[in-house]
Structures are given as C-alpha cells and as structure tokens.
C-alpha positions as CSV (number, residue, x, y, z in Angstrom):
1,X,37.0,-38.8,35.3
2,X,40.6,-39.1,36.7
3,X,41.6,-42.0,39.2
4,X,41.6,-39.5,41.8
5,X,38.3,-38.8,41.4
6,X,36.7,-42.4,40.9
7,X,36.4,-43.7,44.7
8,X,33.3,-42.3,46.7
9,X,34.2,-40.6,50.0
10,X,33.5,-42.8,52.8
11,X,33.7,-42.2,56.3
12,X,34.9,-45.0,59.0
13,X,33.1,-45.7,61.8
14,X,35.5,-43.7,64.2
15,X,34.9,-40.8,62.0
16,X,31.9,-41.0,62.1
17,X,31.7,-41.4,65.9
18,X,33.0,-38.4,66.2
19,X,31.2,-36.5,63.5
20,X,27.8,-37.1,65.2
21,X,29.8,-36.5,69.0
22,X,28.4,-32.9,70.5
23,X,31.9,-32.5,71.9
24,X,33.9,-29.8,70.2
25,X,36.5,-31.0,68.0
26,X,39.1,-29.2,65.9
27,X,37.7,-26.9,63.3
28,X,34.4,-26.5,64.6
29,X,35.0,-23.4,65.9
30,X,34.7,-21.1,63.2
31,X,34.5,-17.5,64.1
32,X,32.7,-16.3,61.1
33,X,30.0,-18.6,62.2
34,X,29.7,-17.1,65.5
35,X,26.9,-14.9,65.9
36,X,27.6,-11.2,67.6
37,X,24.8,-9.9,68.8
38,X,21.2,-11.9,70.3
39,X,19.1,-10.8,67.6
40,X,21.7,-13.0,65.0
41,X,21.8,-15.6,68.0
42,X,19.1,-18.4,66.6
43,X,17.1,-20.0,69.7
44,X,16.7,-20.2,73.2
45,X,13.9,-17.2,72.9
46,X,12.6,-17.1,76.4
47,X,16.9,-16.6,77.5
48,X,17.4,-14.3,74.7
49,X,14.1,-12.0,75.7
50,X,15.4,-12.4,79.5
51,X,19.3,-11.3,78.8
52,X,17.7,-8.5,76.8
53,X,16.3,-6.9,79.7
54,X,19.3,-7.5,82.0
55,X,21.4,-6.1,79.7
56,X,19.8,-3.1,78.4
57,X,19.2,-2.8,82.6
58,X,22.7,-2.8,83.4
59,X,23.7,-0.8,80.7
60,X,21.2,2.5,81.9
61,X,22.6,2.1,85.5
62,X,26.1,2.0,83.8
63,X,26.8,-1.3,85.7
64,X,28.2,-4.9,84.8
65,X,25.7,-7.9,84.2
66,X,25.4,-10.1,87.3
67,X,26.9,-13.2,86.9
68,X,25.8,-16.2,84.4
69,X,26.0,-19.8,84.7
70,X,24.7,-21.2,81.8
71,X,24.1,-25.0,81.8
72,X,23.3,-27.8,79.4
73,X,24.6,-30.5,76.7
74,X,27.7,-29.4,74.9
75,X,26.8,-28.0,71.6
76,X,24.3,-26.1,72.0
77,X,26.0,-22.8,71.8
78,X,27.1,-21.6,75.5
79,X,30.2,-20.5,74.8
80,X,28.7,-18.3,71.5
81,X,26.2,-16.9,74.0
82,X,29.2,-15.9,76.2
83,X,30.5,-13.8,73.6
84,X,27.0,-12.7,72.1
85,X,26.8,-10.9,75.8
86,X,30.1,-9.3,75.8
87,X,29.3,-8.0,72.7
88,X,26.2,-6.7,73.9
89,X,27.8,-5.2,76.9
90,X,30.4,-3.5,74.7
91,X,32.8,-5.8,76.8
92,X,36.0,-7.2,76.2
93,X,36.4,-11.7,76.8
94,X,38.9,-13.0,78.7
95,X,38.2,-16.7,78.0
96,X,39.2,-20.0,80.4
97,X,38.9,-23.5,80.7
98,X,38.2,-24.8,84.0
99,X,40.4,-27.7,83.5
100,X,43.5,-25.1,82.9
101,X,43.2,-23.5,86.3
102,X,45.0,-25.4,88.6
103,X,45.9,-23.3,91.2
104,X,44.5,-19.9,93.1
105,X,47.3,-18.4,91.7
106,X,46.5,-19.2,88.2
107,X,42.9,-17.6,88.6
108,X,44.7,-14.4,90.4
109,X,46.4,-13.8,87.3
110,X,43.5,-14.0,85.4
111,X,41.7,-11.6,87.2
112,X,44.6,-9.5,87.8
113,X,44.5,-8.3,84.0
114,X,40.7,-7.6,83.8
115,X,39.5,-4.1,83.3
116,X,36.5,-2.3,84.3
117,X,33.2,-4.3,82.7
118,X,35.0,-7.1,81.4
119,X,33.3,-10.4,80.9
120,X,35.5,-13.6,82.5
121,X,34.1,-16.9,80.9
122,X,35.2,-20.2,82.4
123,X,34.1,-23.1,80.5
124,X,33.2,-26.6,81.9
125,X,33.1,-24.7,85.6
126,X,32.4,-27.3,87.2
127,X,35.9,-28.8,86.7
128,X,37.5,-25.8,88.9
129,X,39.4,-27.4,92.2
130,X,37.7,-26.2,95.4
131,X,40.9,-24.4,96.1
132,X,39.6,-21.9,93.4
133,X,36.7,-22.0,93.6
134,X,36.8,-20.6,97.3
135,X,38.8,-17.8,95.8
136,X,36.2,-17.0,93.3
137,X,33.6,-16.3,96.0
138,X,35.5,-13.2,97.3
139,X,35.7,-11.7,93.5
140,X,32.2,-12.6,92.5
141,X,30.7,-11.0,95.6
142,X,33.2,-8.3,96.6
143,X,35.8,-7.7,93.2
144,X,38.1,-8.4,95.8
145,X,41.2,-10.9,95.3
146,X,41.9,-12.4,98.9
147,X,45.2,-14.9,98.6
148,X,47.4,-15.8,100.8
149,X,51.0,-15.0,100.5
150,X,53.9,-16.9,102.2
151,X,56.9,-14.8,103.6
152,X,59.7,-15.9,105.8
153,X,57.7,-19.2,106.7
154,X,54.7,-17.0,107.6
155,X,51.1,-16.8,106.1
156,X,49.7,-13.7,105.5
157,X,46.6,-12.7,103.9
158,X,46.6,-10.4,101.2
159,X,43.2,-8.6,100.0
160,X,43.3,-7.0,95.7
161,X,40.6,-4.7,95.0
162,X,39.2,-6.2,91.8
163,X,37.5,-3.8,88.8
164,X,34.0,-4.8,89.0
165,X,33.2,-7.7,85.9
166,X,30.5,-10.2,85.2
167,X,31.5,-13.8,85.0
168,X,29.6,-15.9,83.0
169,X,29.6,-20.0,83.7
170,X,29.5,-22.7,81.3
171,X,28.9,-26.2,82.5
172,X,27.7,-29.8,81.0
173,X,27.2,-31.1,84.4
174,X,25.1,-28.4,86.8
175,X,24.5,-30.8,89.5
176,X,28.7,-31.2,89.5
177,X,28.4,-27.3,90.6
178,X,28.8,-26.7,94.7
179,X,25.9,-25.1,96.3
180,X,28.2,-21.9,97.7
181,X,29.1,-21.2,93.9
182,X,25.9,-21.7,92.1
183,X,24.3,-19.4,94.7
184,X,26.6,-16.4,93.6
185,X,25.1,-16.7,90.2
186,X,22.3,-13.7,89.8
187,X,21.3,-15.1,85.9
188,X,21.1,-19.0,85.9
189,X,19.8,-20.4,82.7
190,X,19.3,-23.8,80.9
191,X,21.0,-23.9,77.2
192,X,17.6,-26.4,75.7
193,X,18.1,-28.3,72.4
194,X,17.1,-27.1,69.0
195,X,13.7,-27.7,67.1
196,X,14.5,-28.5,63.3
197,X,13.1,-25.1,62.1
198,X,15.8,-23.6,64.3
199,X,18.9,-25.6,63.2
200,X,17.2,-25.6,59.4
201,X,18.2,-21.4,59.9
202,X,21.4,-22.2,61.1
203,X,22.1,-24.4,58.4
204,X,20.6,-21.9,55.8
205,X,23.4,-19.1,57.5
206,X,25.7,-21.3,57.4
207,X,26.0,-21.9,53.9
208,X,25.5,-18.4,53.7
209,X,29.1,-17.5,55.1
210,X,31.0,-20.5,53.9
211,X,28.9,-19.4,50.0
212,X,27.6,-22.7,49.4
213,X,23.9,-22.4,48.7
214,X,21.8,-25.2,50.2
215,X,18.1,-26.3,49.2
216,X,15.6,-25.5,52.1
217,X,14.6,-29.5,51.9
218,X,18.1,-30.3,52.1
219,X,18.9,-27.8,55.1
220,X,16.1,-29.3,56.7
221,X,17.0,-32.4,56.7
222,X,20.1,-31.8,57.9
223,X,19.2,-30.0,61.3
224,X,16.3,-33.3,61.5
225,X,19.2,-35.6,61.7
226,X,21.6,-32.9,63.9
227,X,20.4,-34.3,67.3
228,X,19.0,-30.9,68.3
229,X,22.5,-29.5,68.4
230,X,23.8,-27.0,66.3
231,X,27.4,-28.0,66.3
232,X,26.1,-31.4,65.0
233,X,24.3,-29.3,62.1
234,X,27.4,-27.2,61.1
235,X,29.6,-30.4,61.3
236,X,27.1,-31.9,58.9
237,X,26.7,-29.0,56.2
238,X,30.3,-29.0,55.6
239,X,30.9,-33.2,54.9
240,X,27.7,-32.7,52.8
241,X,28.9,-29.7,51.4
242,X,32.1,-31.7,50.7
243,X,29.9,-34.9,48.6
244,X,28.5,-31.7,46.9
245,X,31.8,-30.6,46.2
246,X,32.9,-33.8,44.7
247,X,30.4,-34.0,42.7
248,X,31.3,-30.6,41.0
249,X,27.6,-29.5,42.0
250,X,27.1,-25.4,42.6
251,X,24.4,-26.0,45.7
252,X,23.8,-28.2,47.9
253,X,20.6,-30.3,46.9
254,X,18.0,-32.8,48.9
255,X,19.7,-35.7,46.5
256,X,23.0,-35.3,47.4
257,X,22.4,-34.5,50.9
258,X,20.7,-37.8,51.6
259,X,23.3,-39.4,49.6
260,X,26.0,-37.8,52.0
261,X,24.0,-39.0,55.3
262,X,23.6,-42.3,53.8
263,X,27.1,-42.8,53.4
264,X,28.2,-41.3,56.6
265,X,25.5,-44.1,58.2
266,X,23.3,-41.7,60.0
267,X,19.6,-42.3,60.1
268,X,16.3,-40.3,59.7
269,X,16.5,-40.0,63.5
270,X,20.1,-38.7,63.5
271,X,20.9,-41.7,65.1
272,X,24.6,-43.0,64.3
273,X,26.2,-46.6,65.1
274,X,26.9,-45.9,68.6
275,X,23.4,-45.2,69.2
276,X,22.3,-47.6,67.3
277,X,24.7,-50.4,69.7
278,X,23.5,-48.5,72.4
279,X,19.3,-49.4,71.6
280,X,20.4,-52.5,70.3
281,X,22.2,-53.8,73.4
282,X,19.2,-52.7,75.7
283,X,16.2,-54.4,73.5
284,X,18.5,-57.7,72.6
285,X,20.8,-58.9,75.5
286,X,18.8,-57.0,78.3
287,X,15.0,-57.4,76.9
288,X,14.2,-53.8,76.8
289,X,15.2,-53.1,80.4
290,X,16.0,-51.9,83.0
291,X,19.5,-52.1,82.8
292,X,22.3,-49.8,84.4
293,X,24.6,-47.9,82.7
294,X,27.7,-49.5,83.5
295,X,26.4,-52.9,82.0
296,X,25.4,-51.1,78.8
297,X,28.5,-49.5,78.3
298,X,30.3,-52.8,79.0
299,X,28.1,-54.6,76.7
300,X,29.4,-52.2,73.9
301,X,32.5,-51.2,74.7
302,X,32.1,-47.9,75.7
303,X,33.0,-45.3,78.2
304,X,30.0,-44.7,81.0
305,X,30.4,-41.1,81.0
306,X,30.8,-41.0,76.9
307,X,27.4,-42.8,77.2
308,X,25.9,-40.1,79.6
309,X,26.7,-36.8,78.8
310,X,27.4,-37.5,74.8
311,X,24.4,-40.1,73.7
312,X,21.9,-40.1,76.1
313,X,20.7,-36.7,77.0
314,X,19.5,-37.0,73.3
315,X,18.4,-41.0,73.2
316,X,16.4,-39.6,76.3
317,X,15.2,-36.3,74.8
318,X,13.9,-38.1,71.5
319,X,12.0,-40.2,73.5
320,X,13.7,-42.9,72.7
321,X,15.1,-44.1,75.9
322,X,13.6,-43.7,79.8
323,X,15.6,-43.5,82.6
324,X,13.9,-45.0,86.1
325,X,15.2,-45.9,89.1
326,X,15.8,-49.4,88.3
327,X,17.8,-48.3,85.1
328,X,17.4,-47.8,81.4
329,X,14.7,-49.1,79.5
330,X,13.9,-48.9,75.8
331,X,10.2,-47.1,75.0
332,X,8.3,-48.3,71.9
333,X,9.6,-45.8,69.9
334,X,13.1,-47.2,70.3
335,X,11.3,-50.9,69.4
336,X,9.6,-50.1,65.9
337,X,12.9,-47.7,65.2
338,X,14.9,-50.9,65.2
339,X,11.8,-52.8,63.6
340,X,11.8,-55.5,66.9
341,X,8.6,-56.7,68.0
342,X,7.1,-55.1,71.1
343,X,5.7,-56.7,74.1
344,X,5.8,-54.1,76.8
345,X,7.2,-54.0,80.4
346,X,7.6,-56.7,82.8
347,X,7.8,-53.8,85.3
C-alpha cells in the first residue's frame, strides 16, 4: 500500500457538524437524485395522495394548481416536491429565494417573465420584506401586478395583468408567515420526517444512480442514524460510499458502513457532538431541566437559532428532549442514552 493510501479518512469535528446539519450545503443538490414525478417521490403519503387529486383536478378543468405553502424542517425534500408538482403539471419552474427579493420591483420582474401555468417557488418565504409581500397578494388572488410608478415627482399606480400561475411556498419557520399571506394559500401542508424504512429506499436509490450497490443492513442503518431527513441520508451514503471506496470494496457493506459512522462520530441515534453537548449541558450543569435556550446555547457555544431550527426539532422528535413552558428539560431516554443515572423531575 502506498503512503498515500496508509492514513484512515477522518473527519473533524466542524465537518462533521456540518455533515449531520439538515441545512443544504454545496453538493447536496444533485439533480439526478431528484425525483420527477410523486410516484418516484418516497414519503409524505397522505400529501402525495392529496396533491394527486388536486392535480389531476386542475388538469381536467384545464386550470393552474392553487397555491402551496409547504412547511417544515429543512431537509425533508420541499423544494424536490416543488419540482415533483411542476412536473406533474407539465409546468415550467421559475425558482427564488426569499432572501434575494429585496424590493417589489425585484418580484415584478419575476412575475413579469412567467407564462401561462407556470409554477413560481420561493424558498424560505417567510424571509420576503412586507413590502413584497403586499405585492404578492394582488398576483396570488387576482394575476394582477399593481406597483407604483414615480413620474415627475408624482405616484401613480400602475395595474399588470399577470398569466394565471400557481406559487408554491417553502418555509422552515410557518409561524414567521403573516396571517394575510398564509390565508391566500388554497393547499397548506406539513413536510413530516422520515421513518427508517422510508430513508432505507432512499438510500437503496441512491446508490442506485450514483452505481454503488449498498447492503439492505447497511442502507438501513444509514437512514436509522439520518435524523429522519433525507438530505442527512444522501450526505451519509456518499462519505460511506467514500470509506468503501478507499477500501477498494465494490458495495457498500454493514462492516464498512459502521466503520464509516464510527469514524465520523455519529451514534446509533444519529446523534453527533453537538447534540451530544447539547444533552450533556442540560443533564450536567442544569440537572435535567428546565432550562431556556439562550443559556444552553451559551453553555456550549452555540447560536440560539442553530439550536432551534437545526438540532432540536429532532432532539424533540426522538423523544429525547421536552420543551415546557419553563424551558427544556431532558426525558429519560436522553438519561440512559448518555448512561447518567435518573432521578426524575423536581417539577
């Protein structure tokens, strides 16, 4: 074996922060991963049963889908289903980022260049300015563009008849959504995480397109440790696919796999070191709990929101951590995970 070749892979604890991180980072996005149509779309069966309906609806009366907000951790495939419905529709994607539009005028050009039945997705929605947003209203309800236009020091307002078009929503944050826009949203629907049987298919596809075959046991235990997200469970195949790699090995095997996760330091629960801090922190410096946010994040030197809408929704979901109104406090489960003696609550 050459030099090259005789150090193990290892992963840092930054890198691994962000490997277990249901935020999209670069290279996640691989369109031959994306599924086209619902019945390759893996999950969410009561939506995918529902959008079936409304689509094949709209289609006979030759009309566009009413409007989508989906809603839910990041992760967990919003932005595929976005595209999954376009196809569907036979519809073309003009893709945002909330974030990105500023102004109203930097919505009017979007909408200016949308054709008849085309589907307008905005991602992380609730980040639009209230500027926009009010602008919005008019072309969800009416298609019409109303902006004003300043001549000669004067105001005037000028209404764009729009081609009618279905915008679909994405959002982390649903409660960050104002009550006027949320209420122009006909199809409103909550993007749940993923049981393992679900990611285990995911995985199993995956290695499909990217033609490295996987063992079921080791697919399985990949989408156990994937935190109910599927982005998770792709980022995962492909490190383990790379430990498989290195060690010259044609498929991707239940030895090698836990290998892989041992070495990237992520647990049986899919828990990683910032979750790990997180528990830690809660059992050892504030005796279970309760205990707010902001002095767990301080505790471990992390951001509060990072906490909430990265770690949490899943420390919570797992059953691991309960929020109640005096703060977070650490179940049982999160006691024998970390193998500390449990007394119960105080409260």
């Amino acid at each position: 074996m050459s030099e090259a070749r005789k150090k193990e892979p290892t992963v840092g604890e930054e890198g691994n922060e962000r490997l277990m991180s249901s935020e999209r980072e670069p290279g996640d996005e691989e369109p031959s991963l994306r599924p086209q149509s619902l019945r390759e779309y893996v999950g969410q069966d009561e939506l995918k049963k529902n959008l079936t309906v409304f689509i094949q609806a709209a289609l006979k009366r030759k009309e566009p889908l009413d409007h989508v907000l989906l809603y839910g951790p990041p992760g967990l495939g919003k932005t595929t289903m976005a595209y999954v419905i376009a196809h569907e529709m036979g519809a073309a994607v003009k893709s945002v980022s909330g974030p990105a539009v500023e102004k109203s005028g930097d919505l009017a050009v979007v909408l200016s260049e949308l054709e008849p039945g085309d589907v307008l997705f905005i991602d992380e929605i609730h980040r639009l300015p209230r500027a926009v947003e009010e602008v919005l209203y008019g072309a969800m309800e009416d298609f019409v563009l109303q902006i004003l236009v300043s001549r000669d020091g004067a105001s005037k307002a000028v209404r764009i008849p729009l081609p009618p078009f279905t915008l679909v929503g994405a959002t982390t944050r649903s409660g960050d959504i104002s009550s006027p826009l949320r209420a122009r949203f006909g199809i409103q629907s909550k993007i749940d995480f993923y049981p393992p049987k679900d990611l285990q298919t995911i995985v199993e596809r995956t290695s499909r397109v990217l033609k490295m075959p996987i063992d079921p046991r080791a697919a399985l235990t990949i989408a156990e440790r994937s935190r109910g997200t599927p982005r998770i469970a792709n980022r995962l195949f492909r490190r383990v696919r790379d430990f498989a790699s290195y060690e010259e090995k044609e498929k991707v095997d239940i030895a090698v796999t836990l290998r892989a996760l041992d070495a990237l330091h992520i647990d049986e629960l899919g828990l990683d070191e910032v979750d790990l801090r997180y528990l830690d922190a809660l059992i050892s410096r504030f005796h279970g709990g309760p205990a707010g946010l902001e002095s767990i994040a301080s505790a471990i030197g992390e951001e509060i929101s990072n906490l909430e809408d990265v770690y949490e929704p899943y420390l919570v979901m797992s059953g691991l951590v309960n929020r109640t109104p005096r703060g977070r406090m650490a179940s049982e489960k999160a006691y024998k995970h970390l193998k500390r003696s449990y007394q119960g609550s105080l409260f």
